[in-house]
C-alpha positions as CSV (number, residue, x, y, z in Angstrom):
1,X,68.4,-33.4,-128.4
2,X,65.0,-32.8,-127.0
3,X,66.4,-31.5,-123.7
4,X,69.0,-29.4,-124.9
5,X,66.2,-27.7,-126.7
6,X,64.2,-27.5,-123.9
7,X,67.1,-26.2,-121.9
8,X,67.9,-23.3,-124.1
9,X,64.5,-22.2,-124.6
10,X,64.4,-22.2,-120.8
11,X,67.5,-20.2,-120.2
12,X,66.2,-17.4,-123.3
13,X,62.2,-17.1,-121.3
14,X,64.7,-16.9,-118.0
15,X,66.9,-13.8,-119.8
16,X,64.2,-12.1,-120.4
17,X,62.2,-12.4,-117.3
18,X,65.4,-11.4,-115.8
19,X,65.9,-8.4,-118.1
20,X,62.1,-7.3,-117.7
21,X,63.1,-7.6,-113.7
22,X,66.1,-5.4,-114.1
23,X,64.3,-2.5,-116.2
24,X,62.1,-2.4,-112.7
25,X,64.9,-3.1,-109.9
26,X,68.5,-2.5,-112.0
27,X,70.2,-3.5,-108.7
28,X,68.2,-6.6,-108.4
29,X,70.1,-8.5,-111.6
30,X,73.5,-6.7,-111.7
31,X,74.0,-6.8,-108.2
32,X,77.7,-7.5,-108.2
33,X,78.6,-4.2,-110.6
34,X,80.1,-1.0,-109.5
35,X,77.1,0.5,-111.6
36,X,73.5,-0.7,-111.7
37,X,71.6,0.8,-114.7
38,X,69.3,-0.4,-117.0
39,X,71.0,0.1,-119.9
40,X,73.8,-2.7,-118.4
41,X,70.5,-4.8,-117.6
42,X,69.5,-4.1,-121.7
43,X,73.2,-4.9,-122.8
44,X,73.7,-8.4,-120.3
45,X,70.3,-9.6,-120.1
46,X,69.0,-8.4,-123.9
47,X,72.3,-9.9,-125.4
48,X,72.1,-13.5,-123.3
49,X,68.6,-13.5,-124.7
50,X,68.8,-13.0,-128.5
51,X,72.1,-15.2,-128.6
52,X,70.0,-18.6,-126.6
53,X,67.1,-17.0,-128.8
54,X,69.3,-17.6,-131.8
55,X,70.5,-20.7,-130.6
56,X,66.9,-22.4,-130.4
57,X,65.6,-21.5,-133.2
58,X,69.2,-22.6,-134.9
59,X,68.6,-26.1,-133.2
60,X,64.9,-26.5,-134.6
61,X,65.9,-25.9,-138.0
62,X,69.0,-28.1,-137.7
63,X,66.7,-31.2,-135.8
């Protein structure tokens, strides 16, 4: 359970490095939309964030 943990709280500091990267370089993370804008990089990158974010915290209160 330890690295399932470990994972998640890997793939949320990953979202938002990659989010924090897209509010510089929009095309840099969303390169395979017709649009690039930072308010897609808010909506993919934000949401992926707070739902692993959610998802950590849900498995340290459960462990």
């Amino acid at each position: 359970m330890h690295y399932v943990e470990l994972l998640i709280l890997f793939l949320t500091i990953t979202c938002v490095l990659f989010m924090f990267i897209g509010l510089i370089k929009p095309w840099a993370m969303l390169w395979w939309e017709d649009v690039q804008n930072r308010s897609k990089v808010i909506k993919v990158y934000g949401t992926l964030a707070i739902v692993f974010g959610l998802a950590y915290y849900g498995i340290k209160f459960l462990h």
